[in-house]
N, C-alpha and C positions, 0 to 999 in steps of 0.2 A: 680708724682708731677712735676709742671714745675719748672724748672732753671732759676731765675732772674740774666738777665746782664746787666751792664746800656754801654748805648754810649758814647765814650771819648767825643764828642762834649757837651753832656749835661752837664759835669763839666765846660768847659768855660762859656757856655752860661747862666751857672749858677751864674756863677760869675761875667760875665758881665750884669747882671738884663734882661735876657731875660724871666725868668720864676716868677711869682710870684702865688704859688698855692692856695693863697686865694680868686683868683677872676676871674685866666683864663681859660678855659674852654680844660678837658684833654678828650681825647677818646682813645680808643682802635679798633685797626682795625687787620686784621686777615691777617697773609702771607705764603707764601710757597717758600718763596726767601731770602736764608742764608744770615742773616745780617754779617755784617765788621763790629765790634766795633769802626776801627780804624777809617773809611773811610764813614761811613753811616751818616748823621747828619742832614737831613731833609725829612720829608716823601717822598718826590721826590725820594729820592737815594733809597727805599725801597719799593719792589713790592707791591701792596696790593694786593689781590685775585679778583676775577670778582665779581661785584655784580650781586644777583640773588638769588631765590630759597629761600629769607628769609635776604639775605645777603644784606645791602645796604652798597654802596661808602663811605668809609671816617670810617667805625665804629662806634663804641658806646659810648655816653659821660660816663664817668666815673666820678660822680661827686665827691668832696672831703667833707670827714665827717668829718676832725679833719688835721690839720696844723698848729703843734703846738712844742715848745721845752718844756722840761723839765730837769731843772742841764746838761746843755748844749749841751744835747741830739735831734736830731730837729726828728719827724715822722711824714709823710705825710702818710694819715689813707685815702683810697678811696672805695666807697657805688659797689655793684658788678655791674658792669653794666648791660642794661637790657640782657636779652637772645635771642638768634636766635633759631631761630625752619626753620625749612628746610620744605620747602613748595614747590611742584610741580618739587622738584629733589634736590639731594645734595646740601650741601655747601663744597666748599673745595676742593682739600686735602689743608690739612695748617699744618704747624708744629709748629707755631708763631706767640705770640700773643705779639703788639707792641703797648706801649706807649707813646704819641706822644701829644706837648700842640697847640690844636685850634687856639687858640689866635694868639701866633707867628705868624707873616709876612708869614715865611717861614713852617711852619708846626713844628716847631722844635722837634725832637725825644727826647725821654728819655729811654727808656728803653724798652728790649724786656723779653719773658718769652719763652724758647724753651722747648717743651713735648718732646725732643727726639727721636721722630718718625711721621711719618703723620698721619693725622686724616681726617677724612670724616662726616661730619653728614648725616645721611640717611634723606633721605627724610622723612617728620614725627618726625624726634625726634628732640632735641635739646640740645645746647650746650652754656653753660653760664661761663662766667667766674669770680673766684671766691677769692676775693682778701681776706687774713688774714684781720680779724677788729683789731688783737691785736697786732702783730708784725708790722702791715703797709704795704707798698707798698715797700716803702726807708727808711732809717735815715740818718741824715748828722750829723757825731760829730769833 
């Protein structure tokens, strides 16, 4: 199972209204370049992998199915984005899988998922990624 870490930048920028998940558009894109929690905070500072092979530039919208609080609980609940299938050679290798909001000027990061090891998808198969419906993405309380 992967590892969710969020990026120190995404608490500012959360607080200063850079993100609003009910209307801006998130994606995820696929890396192979160890994020800095500390020091990473716009997709720019963050390699993404070469499109190709199944793989397109920029990742996959992830759209939001529920952004909502509950007794002062807040969880952003996202639909799995669609899936890559690896077509006419690999995708990859990528160890990281990063969430990052569209909209933003700047690309703004929010969060990555590390699988601990690198991955390749073979040409032919595919690889989708697959977000809890129940626990969320995040909660902020």
């Amino acid at each position: 199972m992967a590892t969710y870490n969020k990026f120190y930048a995404f608490v500012e920028a959360l607080a200063e209204g850079k993100h609003n998940f009910q209307t801006n558009t998130l994606k995820v894109y696929l890396s192979n370049a160890t994020p800095d929690a500390a020091a990473d905070a716009v997709k720019a500072d963050l390699a993404e992998i070469a499109p190709g092979n199944g793989y397109t530039a920029g990742g996959n919208v992830a759209t939001v199915t529920s952004s909502a609080q509950t007794g002062g609980l807040y969880k952003l609940v996202l639909a799995d984005p669609a899936t890559w299938t690896a077509s006419g050679g690999p995708i990859g290798p990528f160890r990281y899988i990063v969430l990052y909001n569209d909209t933003s000027a700047n690309d703004d990061l929010i969060a990555w998922y590390d699988f601990g090891s690198t991955l390749t998808v073979g040409a032919g198969d595919s690889f989708t990624v697959d977000f809890d419906p129940t626990t969320g993405v995040l909660t902020i309380q």
